[in-house]
N, C-alpha and C positions, 0 to 999 in steps of 0.2 A: 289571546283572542285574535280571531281572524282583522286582517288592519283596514277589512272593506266592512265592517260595521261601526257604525256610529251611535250614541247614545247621549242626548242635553235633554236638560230640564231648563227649561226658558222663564225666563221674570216671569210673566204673565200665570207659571204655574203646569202650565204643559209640557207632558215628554213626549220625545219624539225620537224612536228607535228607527234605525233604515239598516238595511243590509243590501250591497253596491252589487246587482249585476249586470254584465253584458248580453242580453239576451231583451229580445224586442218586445217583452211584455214586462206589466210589474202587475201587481199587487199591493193596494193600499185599502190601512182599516183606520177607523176611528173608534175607541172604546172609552169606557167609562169604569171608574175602579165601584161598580155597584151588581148585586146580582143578588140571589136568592139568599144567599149566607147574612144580608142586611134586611131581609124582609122580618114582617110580624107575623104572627098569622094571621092575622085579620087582616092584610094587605100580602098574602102570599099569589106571587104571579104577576105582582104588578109590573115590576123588571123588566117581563116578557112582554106583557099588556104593549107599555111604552115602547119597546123593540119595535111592532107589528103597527103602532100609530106613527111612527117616523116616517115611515111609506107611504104615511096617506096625504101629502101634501104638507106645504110650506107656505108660508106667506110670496113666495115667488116663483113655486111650482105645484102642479097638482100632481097629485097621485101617478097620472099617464106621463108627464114630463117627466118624472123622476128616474123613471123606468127604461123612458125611450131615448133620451138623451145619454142614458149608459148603453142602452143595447142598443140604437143605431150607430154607436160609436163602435162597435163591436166588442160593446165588453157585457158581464154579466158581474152580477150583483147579488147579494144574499147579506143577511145578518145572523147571531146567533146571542142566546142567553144563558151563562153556566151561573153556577153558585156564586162565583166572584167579579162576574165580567158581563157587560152588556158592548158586544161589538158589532159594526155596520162595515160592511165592503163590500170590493170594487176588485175586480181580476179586466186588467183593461192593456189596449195595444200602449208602448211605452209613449209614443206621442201625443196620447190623449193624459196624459195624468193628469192634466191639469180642471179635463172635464170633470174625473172622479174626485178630485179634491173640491172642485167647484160646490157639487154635489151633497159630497158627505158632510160637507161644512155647514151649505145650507141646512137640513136635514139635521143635523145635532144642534143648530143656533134657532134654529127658529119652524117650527115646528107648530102645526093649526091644531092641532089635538083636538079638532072639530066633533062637538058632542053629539052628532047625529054619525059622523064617521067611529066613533068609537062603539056605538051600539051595535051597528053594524059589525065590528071587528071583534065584539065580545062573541058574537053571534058564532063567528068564524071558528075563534080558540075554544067554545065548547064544541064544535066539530071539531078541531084537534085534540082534544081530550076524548072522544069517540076513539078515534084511530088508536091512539096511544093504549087505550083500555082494549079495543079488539084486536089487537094484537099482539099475540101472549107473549112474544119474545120483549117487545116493550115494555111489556104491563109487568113482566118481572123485574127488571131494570127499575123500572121507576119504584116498585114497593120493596126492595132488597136496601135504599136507605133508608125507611121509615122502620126499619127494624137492626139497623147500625143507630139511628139517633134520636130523639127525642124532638118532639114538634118545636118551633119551626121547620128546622132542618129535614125533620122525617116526613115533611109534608108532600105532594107533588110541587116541583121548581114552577109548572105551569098553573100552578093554583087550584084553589075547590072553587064549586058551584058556588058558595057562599062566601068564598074573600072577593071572587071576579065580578058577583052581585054587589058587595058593597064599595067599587070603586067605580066616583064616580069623576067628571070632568076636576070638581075640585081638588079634589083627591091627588088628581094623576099630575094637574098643573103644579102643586104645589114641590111634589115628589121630582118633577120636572126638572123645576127650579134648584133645587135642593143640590141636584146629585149633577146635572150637566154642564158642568162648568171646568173651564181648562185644567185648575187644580185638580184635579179629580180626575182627565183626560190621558187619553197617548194616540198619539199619529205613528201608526208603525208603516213603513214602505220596504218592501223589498221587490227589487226588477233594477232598471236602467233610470237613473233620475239624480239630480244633484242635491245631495244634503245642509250647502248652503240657500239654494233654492227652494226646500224647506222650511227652514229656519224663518225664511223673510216672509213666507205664505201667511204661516202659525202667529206671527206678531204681530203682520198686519191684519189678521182678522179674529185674533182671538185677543181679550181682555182680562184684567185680572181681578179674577173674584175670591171672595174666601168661600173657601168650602170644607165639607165634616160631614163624612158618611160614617154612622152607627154598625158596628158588626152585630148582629144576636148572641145568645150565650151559645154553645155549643155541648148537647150533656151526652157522651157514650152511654148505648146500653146492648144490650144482644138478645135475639128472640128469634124461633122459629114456627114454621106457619105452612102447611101445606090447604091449598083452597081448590075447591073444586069447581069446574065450569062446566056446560053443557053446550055443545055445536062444534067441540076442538077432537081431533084427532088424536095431537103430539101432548106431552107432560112436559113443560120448559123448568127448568130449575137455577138456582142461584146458589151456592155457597159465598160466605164473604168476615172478612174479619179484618179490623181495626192496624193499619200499617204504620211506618216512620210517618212524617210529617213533610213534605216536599223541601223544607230547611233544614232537614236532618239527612246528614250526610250516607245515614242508614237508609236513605227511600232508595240508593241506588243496588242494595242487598236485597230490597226487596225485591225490587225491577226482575231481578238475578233470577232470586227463588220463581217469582212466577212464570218468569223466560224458561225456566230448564223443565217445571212442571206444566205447564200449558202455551207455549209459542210454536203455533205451527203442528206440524203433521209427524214433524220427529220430536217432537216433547212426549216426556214420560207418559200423560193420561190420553191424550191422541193414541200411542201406538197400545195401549193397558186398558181403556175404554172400549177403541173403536176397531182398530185394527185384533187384536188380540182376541174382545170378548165379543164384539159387534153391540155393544151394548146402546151407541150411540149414532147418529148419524153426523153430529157438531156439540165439539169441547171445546173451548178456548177461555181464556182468563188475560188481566192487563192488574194494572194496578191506577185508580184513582186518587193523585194524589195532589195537594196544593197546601197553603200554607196552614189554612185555617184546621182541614179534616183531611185525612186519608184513609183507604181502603183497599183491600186486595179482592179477585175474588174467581172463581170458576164458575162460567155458565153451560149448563149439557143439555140438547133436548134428541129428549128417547121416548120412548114407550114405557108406559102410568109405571106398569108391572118391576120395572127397572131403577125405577128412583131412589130406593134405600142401597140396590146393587151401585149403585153409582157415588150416590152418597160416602158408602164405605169406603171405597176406590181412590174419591179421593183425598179423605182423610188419611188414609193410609198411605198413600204417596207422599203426602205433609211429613208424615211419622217415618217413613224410610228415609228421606231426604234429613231430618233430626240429627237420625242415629249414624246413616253414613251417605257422605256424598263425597266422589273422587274427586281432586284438583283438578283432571282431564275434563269432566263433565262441567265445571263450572266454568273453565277454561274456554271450552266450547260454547256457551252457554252465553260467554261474553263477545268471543267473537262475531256471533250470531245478532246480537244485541247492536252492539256496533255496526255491522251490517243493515242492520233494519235502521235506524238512525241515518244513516249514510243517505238510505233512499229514499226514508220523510225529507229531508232536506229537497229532495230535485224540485218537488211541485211548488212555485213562489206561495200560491196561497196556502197550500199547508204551511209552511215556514211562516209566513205574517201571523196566524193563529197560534202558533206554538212559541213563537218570540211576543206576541202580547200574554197570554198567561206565562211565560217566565217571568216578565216585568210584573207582571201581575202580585207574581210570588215575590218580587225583591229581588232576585237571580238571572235578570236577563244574560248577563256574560257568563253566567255559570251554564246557560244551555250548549256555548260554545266547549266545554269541557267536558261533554257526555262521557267522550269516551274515554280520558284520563281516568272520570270517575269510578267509571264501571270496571275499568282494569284494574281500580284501587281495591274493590269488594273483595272482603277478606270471607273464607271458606265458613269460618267460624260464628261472623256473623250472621251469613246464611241459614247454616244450621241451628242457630240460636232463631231465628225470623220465624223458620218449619213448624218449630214445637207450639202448633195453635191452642191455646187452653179456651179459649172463648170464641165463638164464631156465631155468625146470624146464618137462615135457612129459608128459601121461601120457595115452592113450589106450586105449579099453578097446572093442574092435573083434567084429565077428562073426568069426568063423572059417571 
């Protein structure tokens, strides 16, 4: 492991990952080990709910202060809410860190959850469920897990109409409580900043509480579904099937498989889709993967007429890869991969995101190992991963 990252769990219960650079900006986040994968459904989206109420004021700033004291500083600011993770950041010059810690401290400690600011902001998130829904390339994303998993999980992460109706101040204060507390916390920093100067931030303003966040059950299943819309042009499509586990040393086989079948403009279905048949105008595929569920998966938007041609394509690309794939090609495949890793690294705030869900997983030092990993991915595994028997399908079509 590179000897400029650091990684403590403090008495108090909080961890605090930093990775040391020289460069006059950093990046710092605050998250919480809580997100969709702990919801019910009858409280699905609340995760997100609470994300978008942290911004609205503090017992020592309002909603405008919070905003303006990071971007007159010259930094910018954003949050985000996955299955596992509810995180708040800060991409700022490196001699203001102390403003964005200031900040995000506040803002996770103390927090007005103001019942007239929340109605207002319920308001908001079903405008973002608008957007999410009229926009097919979204709207396929978000229903391609409700047909990998069984409700919870297979819900929308942003909630229905009727979990976001029945949460109310009580509700959210309680949940508040519950889940934002240092044991349950991580301060990740990466940029120009001192790691014992961390250390002393985090103790003197964080306390040690007990904390016990609930995961839901998680139940596999598989289904397909093509739906038809009216006002759309393009047919967006999804294939997706059931991967390794992010703790299983297999998710890096997987990585592989999808890397040589869908990464980029020289992958198999790019030059056999688009190039070859013109079937497509955009194929690309990743693999979703964390501790609790993983997923692989191909997304192609073409024309309505296309979609079974497509479909076939690329199952059959699964099934060539099975029966034979060259060591060169995988070889390549990994270079490529390694490559692409290399250049996630440059941006600070990509890298604070992608070292909080490592930690997330349990694996933080293991993200430093990518690429040992990936040059461990044996051929055989690969071609064992190919052989899809079960897959989900969702296509979302003009009419």
């Amino acid at each position: 492991m590179d000897k400029k990252f650091y990684r403590r769990v403090l008495k108090n219960g909080m961890t605090i990952i930093f990775e040391k650079r020289s460069l006059p900006v950093v990046s710092a986040g605050i998250a919480v080990r809580y997100g969709g994968i702990n919801e019910s459904l009858s409280e699905r989206g609340i995760a997100h709910f609470i994300e978008h109420m942290l911004y609205k004021g503090t017992k020592k700033r309002t909603s405008k202060q919070i905003s303006q004291q990071i971007e007159k500083n010259g930094g910018i600011m954003n949050g985000f809410t996955e299955e596992q993770i509810t995180a708040f950041w800060c991409k700022m010059p490196s001699d203001k860190l102390n403003v964005a810690l200031d900040v995000l401290t506040d803002m996770v400690k103390n927090p007005l959850l103001d019942a007239k600011e929340m109605e207002k902001e319920r308001k908001i998130i079903f405008e973002e469920m608008k957007i999410y829904h009229d926009s097919p390339s979204h709207y396929v994303f978000d229903k391609i897990q409700g047909f990998l998993y069984e409700k919870p999980l297979g819900a929308p992460l942003i909630g229905t109409h009727e979990s976001m109706n029945s949460i109310d101040r009580k509700k959210m204060l309680k949940k508040f409580k519950e889940v934002y507390k240092p044991g349950n916390m991580i301060l990740c920093i990466v940029g120009d900043a001192d790691f014992q100067d961390l250390v002393k931030f985090i103790e003197k303003n964080f306390r040690k509480e007990k904390t016990g966040v609930k995961k839901q059950k998680i139940i596999h299943k598989n289904e397909s579904r093509i739906e038809k819309r009216k006002g759309i042009d393009q047919a967006n499509l999804i294939l997706a099937f059931h991967s390794p586990l992010s703790t299983d040393k297999k998710v890096y086989a997987a990585k592989a498989l999808i890397g040589l079948i869908a990464y980029g403009m020289s992958s198999r279905l790019f030059r056999e889709v688009r190039d070859k048949r013109n079937l497509a105008y955009s194929i690309f595929g990743d693999v979703n993967a964390n501790k609790y569920f993983s997923y692989s998966y191909i997304y192609a938007g073409a024309m309505k007429e296309n979609i079974e041609k497509i479909k076939k394509i690329i199952l059959g690309e699964f099934k060539k890869v099975s029966r034979k794939l060259s060591k060169k090609e995988l070889e390549d495949t990994k270079k490529q991969l390694i490559g692409n890793y290399r250049i996630s690294m440059e941006n600070s705030e990509g890298q604070m995101n992608q070292l909080l869900l490592s930690e997330i997983d349990g694996k933080v030092s293991e993200f430093y190992e990518f690429e040992k990993n990936i040059m461990a991915v044996k051929l055989k595994d690969v071609k064992k991963l190919a052989q899809i028997r079960k897959y989900s399908f969702f296509a979302l079509v003009p009419e």
